[in-house]
Backbone bond lengths (Angstrom), bond angles and torsions (degrees), N, CA, C in turn:
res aa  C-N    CA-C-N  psi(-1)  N-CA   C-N-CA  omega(-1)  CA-C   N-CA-C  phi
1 X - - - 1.451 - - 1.527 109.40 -
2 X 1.468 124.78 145.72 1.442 128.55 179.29 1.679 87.08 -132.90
3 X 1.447 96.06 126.16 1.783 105.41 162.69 1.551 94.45 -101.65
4 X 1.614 118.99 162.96 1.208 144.55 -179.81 1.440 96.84 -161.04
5 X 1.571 90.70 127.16 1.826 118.29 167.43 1.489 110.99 -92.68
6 X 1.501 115.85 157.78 1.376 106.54 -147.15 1.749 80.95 -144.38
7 X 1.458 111.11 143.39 1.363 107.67 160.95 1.665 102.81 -116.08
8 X 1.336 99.79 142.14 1.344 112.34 173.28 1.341 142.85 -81.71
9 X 1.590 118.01 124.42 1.289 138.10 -146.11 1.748 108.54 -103.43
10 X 1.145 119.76 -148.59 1.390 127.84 149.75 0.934 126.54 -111.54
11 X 1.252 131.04 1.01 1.514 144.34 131.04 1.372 139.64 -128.14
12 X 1.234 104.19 43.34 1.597 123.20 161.19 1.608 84.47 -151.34
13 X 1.531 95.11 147.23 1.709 134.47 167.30 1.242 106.13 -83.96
14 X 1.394 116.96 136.07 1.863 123.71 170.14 1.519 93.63 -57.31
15 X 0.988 158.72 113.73 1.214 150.19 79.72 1.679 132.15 -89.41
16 X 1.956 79.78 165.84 1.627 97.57 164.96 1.375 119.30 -73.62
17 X 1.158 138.26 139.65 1.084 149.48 144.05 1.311 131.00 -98.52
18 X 1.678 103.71 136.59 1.965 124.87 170.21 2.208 110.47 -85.05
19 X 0.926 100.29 89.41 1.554 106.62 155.14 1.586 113.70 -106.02
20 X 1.896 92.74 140.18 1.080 121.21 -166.66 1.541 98.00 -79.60
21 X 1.313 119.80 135.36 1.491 119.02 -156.27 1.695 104.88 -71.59
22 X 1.325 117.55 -54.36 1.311 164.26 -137.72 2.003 90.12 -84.42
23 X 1.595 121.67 -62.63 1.345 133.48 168.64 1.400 127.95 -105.10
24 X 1.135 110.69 -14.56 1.601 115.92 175.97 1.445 95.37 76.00
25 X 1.417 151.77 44.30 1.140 159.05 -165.27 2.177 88.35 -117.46
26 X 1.323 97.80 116.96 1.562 117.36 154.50 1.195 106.61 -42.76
27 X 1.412 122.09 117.11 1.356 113.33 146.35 1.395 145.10 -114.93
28 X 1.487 101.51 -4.80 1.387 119.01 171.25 1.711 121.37 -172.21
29 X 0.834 147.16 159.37 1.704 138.07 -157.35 1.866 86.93 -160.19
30 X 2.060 103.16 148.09 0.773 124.87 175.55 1.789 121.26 -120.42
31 X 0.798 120.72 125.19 1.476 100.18 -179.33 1.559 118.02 -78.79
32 X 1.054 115.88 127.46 1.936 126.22 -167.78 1.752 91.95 -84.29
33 X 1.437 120.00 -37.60 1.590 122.64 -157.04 1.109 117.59 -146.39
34 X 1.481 131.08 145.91 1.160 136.81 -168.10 2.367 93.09 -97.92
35 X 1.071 102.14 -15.97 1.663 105.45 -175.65 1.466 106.30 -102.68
36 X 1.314 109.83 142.99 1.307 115.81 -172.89 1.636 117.05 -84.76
37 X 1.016 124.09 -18.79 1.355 129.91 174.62 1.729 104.34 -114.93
38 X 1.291 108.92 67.32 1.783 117.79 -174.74 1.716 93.85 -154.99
39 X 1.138 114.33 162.62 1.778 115.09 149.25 1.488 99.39 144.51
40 X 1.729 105.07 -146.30 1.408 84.63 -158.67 1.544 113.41 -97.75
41 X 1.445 123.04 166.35 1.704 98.80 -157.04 2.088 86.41 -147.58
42 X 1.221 100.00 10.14 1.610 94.58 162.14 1.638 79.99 -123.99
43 X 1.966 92.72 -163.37 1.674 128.19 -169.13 1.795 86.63 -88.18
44 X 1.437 105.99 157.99 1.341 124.41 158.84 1.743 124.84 -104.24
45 X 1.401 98.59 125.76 1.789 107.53 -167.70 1.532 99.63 -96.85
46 X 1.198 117.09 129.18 1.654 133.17 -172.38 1.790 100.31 -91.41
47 X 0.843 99.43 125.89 2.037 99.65 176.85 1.337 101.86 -73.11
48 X 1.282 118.19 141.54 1.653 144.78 154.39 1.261 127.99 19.52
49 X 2.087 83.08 -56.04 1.589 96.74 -170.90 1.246 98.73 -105.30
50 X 1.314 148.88 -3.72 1.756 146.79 173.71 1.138 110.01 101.06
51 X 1.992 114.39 -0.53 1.354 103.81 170.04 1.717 152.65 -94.55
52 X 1.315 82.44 -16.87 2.116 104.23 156.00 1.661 120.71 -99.22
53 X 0.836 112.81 149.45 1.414 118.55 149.96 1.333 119.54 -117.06
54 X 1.446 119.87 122.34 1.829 122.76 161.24 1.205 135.04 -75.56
55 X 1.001 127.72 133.81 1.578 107.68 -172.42 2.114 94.66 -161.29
56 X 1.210 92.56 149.92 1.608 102.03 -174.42 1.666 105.08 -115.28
57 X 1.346 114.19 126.05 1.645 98.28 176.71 1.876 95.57 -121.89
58 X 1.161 105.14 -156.88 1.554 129.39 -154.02 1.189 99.61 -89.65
59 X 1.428 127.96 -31.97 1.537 134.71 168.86 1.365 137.97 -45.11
60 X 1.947 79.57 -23.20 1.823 95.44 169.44 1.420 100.02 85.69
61 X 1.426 104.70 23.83 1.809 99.11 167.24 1.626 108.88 -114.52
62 X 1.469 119.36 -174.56 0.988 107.02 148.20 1.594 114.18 -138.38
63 X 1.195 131.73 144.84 1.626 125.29 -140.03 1.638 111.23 -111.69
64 X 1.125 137.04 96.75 1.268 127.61 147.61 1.186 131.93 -51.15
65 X 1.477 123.95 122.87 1.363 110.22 -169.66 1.537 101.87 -136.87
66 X 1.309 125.20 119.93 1.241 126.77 -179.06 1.908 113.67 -60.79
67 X 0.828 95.89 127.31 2.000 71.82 -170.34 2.324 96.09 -124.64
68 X 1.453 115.11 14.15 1.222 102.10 174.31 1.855 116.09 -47.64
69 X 0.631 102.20 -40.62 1.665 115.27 -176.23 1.514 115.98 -96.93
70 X 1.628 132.41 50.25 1.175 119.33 -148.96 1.810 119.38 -66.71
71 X 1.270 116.28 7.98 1.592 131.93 173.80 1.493 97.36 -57.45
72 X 1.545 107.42 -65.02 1.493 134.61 -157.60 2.034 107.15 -107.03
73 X 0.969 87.82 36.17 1.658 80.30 172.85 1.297 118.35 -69.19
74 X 1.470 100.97 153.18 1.755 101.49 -157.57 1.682 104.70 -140.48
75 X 0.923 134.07 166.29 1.773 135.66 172.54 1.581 118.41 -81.75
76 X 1.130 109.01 115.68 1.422 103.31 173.83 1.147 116.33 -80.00
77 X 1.764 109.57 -54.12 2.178 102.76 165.24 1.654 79.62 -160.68
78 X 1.230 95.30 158.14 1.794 144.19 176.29 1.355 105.08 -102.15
79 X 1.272 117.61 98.78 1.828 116.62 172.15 1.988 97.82 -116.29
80 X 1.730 83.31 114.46 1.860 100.69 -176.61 1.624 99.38 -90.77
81 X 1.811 97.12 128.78 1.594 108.39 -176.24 1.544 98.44 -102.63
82 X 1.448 122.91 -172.59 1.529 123.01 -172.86 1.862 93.35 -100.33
83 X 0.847 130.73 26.65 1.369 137.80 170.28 1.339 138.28 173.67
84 X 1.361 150.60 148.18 1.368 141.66 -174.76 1.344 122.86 -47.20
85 X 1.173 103.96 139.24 1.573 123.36 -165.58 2.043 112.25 -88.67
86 X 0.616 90.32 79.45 2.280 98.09 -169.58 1.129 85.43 -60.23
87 X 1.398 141.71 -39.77 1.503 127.47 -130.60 1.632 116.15 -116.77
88 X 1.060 111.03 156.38 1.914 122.54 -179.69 1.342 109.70 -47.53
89 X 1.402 145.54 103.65 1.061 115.10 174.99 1.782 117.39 -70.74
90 X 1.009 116.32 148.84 1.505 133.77 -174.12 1.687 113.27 -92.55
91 X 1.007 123.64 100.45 1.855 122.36 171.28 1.380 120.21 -90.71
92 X 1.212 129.72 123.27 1.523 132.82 -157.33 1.516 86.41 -141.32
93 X 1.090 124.23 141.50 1.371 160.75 -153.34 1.477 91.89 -11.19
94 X 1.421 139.80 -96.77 1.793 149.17 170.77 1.478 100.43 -79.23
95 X 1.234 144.57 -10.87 1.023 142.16 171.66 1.283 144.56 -110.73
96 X 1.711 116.71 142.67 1.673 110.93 -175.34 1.265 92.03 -114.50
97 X 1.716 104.55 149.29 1.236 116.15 177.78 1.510 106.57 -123.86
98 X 1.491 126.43 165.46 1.319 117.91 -176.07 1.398 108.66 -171.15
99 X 1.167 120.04 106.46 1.437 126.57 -173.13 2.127 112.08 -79.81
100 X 0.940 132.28 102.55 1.307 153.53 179.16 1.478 136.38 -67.42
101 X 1.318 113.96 124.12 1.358 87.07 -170.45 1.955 136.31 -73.90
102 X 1.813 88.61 13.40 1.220 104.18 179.16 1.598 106.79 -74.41
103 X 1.472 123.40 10.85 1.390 109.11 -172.71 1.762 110.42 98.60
104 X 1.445 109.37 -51.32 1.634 107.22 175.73 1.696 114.26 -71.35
105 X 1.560 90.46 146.56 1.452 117.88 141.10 1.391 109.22 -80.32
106 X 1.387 102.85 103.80 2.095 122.24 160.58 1.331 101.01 -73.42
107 X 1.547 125.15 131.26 1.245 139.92 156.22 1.696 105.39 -122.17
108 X 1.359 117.83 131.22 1.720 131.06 -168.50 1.503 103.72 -138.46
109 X 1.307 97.31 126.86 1.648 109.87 148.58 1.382 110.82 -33.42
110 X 1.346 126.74 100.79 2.067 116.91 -178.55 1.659 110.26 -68.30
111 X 1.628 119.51 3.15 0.792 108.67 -178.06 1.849 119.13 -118.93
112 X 1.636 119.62 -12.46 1.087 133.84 167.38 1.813 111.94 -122.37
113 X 1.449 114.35 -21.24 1.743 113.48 172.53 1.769 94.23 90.48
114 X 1.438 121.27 5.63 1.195 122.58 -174.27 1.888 98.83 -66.84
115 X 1.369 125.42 140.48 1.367 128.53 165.94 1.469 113.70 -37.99
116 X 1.070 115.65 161.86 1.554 128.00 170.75 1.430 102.20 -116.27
117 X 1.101 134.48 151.40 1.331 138.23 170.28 1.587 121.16 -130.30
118 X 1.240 140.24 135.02 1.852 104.42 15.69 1.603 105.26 -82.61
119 X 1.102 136.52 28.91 1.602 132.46 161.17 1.293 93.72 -45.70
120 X 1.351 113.62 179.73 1.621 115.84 -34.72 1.709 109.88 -73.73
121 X 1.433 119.57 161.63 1.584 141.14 -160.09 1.375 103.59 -117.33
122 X 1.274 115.73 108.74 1.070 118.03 169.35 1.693 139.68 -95.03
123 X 1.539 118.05 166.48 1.634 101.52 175.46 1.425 102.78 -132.88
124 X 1.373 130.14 -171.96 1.558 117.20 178.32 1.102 122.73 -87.27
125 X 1.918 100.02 -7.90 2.125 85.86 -178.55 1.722 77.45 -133.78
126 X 1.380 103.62 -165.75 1.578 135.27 -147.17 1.388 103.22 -89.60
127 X 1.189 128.53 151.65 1.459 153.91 -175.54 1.439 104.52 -83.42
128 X 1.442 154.48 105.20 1.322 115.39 133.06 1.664 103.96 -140.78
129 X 1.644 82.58 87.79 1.533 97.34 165.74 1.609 85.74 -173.46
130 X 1.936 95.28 151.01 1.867 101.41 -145.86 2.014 80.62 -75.67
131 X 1.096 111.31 -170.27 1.205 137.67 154.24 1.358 142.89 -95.14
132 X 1.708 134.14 96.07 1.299 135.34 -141.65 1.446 82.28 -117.58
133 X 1.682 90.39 167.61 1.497 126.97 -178.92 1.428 122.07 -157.29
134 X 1.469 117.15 129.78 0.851 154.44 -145.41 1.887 117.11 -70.78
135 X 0.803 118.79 141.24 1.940 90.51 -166.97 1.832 92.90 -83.64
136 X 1.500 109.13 13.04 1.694 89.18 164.82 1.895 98.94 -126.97
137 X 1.404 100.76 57.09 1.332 97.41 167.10 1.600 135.62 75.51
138 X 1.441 108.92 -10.36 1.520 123.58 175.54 1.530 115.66 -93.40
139 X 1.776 120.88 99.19 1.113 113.00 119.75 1.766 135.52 45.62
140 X 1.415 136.18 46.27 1.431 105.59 175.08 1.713 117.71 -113.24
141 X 1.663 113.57 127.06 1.192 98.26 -178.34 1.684 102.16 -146.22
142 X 1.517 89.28 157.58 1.733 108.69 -161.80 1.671 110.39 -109.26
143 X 1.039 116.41 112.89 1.470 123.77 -168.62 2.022 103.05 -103.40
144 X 1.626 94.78 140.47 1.542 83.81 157.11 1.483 132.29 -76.87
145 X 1.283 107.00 41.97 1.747 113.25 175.94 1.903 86.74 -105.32
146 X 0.626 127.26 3.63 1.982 147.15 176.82 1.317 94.20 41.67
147 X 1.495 94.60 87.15 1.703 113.04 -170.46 1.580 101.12 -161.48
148 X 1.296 132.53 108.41 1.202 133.58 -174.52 1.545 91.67 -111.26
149 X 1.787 92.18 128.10 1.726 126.38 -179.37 1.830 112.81 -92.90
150 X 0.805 123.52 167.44 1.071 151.19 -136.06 2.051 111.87 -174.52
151 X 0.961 104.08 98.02 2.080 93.17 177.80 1.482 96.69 -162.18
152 X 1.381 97.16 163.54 1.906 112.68 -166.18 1.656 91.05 -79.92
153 X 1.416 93.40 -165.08 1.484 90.22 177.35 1.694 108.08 -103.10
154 X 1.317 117.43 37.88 1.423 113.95 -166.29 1.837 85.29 -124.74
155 X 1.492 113.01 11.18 1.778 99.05 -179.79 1.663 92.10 86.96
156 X 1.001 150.92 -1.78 1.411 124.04 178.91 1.407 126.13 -106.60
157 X 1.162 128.73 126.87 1.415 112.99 -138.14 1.712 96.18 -105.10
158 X 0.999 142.73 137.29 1.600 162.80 -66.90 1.668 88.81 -176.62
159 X 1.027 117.81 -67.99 1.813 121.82 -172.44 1.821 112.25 179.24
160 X 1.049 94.14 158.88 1.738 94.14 -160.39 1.584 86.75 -146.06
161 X 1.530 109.20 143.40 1.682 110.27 175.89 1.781 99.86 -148.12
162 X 1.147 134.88 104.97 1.372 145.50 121.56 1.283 105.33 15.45
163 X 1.266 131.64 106.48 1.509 147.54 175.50 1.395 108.91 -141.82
164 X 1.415 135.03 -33.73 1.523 130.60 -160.42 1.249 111.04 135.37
165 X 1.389 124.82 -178.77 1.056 143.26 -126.95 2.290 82.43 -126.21
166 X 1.015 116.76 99.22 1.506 112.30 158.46 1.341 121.78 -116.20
167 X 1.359 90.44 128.71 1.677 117.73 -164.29 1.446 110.42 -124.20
168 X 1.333 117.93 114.56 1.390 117.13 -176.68 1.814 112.50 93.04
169 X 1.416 101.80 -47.73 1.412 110.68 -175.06 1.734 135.56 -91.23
170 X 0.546 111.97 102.19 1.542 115.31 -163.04 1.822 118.61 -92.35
171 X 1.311 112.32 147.06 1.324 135.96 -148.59 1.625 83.50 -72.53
172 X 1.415 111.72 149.98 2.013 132.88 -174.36 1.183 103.64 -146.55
173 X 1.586 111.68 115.54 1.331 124.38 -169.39 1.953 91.55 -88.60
174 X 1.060 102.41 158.99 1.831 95.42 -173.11 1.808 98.90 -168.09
175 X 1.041 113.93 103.35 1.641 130.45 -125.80 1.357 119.92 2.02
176 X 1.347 116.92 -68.78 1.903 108.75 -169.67 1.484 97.48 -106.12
177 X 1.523 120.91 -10.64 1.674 129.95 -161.00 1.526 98.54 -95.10
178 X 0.910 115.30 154.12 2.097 133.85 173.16 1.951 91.58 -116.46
179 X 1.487 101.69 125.99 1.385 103.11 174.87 2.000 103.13 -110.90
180 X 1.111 103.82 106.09 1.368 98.55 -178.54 1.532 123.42 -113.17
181 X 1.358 136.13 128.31 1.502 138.07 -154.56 1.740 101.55 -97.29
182 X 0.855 135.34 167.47 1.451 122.21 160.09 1.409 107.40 -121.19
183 X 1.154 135.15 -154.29 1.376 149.54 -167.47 1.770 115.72 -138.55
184 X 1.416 87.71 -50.12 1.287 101.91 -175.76 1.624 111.07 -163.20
185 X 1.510 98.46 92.13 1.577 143.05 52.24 1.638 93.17 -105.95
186 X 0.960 123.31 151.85 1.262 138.17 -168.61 1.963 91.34 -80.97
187 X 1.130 129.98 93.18 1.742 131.18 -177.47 1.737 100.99 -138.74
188 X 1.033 115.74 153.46 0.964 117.31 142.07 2.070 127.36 -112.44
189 X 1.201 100.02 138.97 1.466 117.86 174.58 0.999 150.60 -94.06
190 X 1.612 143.78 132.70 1.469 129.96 -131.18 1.506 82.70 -158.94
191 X 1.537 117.26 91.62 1.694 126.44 168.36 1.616 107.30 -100.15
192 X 1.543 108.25 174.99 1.457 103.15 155.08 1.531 103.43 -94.66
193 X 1.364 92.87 -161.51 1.702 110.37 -170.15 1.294 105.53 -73.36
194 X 1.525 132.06 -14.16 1.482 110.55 163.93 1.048 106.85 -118.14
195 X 1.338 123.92 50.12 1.783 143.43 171.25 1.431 109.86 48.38
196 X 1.445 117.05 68.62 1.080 104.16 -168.34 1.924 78.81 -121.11
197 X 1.428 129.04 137.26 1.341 134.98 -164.10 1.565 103.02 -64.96
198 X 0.941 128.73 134.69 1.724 139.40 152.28 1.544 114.87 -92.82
199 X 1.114 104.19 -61.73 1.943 110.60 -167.27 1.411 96.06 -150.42
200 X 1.255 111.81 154.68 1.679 130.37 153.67 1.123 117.97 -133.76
201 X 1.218 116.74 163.98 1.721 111.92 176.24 2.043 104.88 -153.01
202 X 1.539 94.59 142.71 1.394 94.50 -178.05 1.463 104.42 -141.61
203 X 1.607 115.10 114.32 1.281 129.89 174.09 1.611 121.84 -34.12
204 X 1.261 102.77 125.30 1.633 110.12 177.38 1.683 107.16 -38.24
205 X 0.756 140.84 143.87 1.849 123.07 152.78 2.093 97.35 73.83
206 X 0.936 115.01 26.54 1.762 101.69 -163.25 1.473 79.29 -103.08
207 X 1.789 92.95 161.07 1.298 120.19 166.38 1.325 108.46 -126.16
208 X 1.165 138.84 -133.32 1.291 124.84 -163.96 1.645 112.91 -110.90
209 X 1.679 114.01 149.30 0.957 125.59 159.73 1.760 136.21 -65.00
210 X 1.443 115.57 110.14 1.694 99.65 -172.80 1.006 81.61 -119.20
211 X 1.356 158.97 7.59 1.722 132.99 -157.86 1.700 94.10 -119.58
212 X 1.296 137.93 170.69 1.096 121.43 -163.18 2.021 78.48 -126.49
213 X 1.610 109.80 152.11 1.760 115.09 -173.07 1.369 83.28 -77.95
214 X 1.449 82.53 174.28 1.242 110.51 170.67 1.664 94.60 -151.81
215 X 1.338 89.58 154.58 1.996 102.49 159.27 1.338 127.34 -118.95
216 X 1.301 114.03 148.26 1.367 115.52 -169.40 1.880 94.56 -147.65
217 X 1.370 99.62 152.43 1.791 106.05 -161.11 1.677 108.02 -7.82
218 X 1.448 109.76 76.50 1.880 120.90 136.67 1.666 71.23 93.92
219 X 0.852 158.15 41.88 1.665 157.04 172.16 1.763 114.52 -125.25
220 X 1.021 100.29 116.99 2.078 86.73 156.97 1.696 96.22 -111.34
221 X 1.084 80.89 143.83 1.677 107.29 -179.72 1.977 106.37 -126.91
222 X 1.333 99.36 114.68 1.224 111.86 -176.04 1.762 120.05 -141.00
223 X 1.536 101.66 131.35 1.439 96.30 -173.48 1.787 119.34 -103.28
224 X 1.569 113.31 151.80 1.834 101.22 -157.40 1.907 71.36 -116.55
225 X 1.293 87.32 169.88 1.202 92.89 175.18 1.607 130.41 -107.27
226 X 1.583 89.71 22.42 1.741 113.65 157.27 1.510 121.15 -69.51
227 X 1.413 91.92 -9.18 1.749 90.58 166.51 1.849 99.62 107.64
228 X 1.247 114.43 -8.88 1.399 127.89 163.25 1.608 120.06 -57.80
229 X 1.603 116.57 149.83 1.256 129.50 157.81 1.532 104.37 -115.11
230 X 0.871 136.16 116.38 1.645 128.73 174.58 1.755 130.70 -119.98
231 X 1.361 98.82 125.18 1.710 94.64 -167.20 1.680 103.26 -105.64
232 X 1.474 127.86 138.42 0.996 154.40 -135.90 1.615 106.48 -133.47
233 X 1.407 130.49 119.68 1.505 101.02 152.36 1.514 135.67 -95.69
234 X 1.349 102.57 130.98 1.389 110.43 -151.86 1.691 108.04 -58.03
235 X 1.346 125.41 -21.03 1.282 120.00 -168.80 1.529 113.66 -123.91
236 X 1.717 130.95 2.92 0.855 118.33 144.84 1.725 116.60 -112.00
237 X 1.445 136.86 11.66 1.061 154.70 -161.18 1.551 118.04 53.09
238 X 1.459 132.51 -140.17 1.315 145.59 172.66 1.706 99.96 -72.03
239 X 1.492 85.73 125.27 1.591 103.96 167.37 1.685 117.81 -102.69
């Protein structure tokens, strides 16, 4: 199965959509919005077991959507933030998390959308880069105050370090290291786990970073939007 979030046009409806992985055959659509120019405006995160989908749209909600039956998909709960949601929502064990462009970190019951407390964590400017976590449980998120966070899962934030402005691109935990891109200055960043800096590197001729790296066997591979693909080695950095 492939879900796809949809922002709404004047002739397309904000919805989610069920494609059949295998034919690309429709199999069922949800409506995210009752407004035609609203819907969803980040990626949609599928739960564990294949039976929700999360997804944040422009409406300033964020959407549970039961999708076992994708003919008949239905809402499990609607949790309304103080501004549009850009970002991936993130599911960690009973919980969804979702960084906003109201400034908060959203933390939800993944199974009723009920608050978490003391969630949600806020910063002074806007979110739009998703919120990652760590395979030992930490929290990493990048605000346009160009300050990448660090916090447990109880809201308390751990260490925070000043790098830039990331937009679009979001922080990649990559065993004990956080790989973080910026926007502006267009760099990429190489901290430990309590963001403390190791290496950076910034392309000859580069302009800015929006895509967030990734690694693949001992490589980060990251694209600038100078029209570059660039491969990196992940464990001794820029040579």
């Amino acid at each position: 199965m492939v879900y796809v979030a949809l922002y709404g046009s004047t002739t397309t409806p904000p919805t989610l959509r069920a494609y059949a992985g295998a034919t690309g055959a429709l199999l069922g659509s949800f409506l995210l919005s009752d407004q035609l120019n609203e819907g969803a405006s980040g990626s949609p995160t599928l739960s564990a077991d294949g039976s929700t989908v999360y997804v944040g749209s422009s409406d300033k909600n964020l959407y549970a959507v039961d999708v076992t039956a994708p003919a008949t998909m239905k809402s499990r709960w609607k949790h309304t933030t103080g501004a549009k949601v850009d970002t991936r929502p993130l599911v960690a064990q009973s919980r969804v998390y979702a960084a906003g462009f109201d400034g908060f970190l959203h933390a939800m019951d993944a199974a009723s959308g009920v608050r978490i407390d003391p969630f949600p964590w806020k910063t002074d400017a806007p979110f739009m880069a998703d919120v990652t976590r760590s395979p030992h449980g930490t929290l990493y998120a990048g605000s346009l105050d160009e300050s990448l966070y660090a916090l447990d899962d109880g809201g308390k934030v751990l260490a925070s370090y000043r790098l830039g402005r990331m937009q679009f691109t979001s922080p990649v935990p990559n065993g004990d290291e956080i790989l973080a891109a910026t926007t502006k200055p267009g760099r990429l960043h190489v901290l430990s786990a309590d963001l403390k800096p190791k290496w950076s590197w910034e392309p000859e001729n580069g302009d800015q970073f929006r895509a967030s790296p990734v690694v693949v066997d001992g490589r980060i591979l990251i694209g600038n939007t100078n029209g570059f693909l660039y491969a990196l080695d992940a464990t001794r950095g820029p040579r």
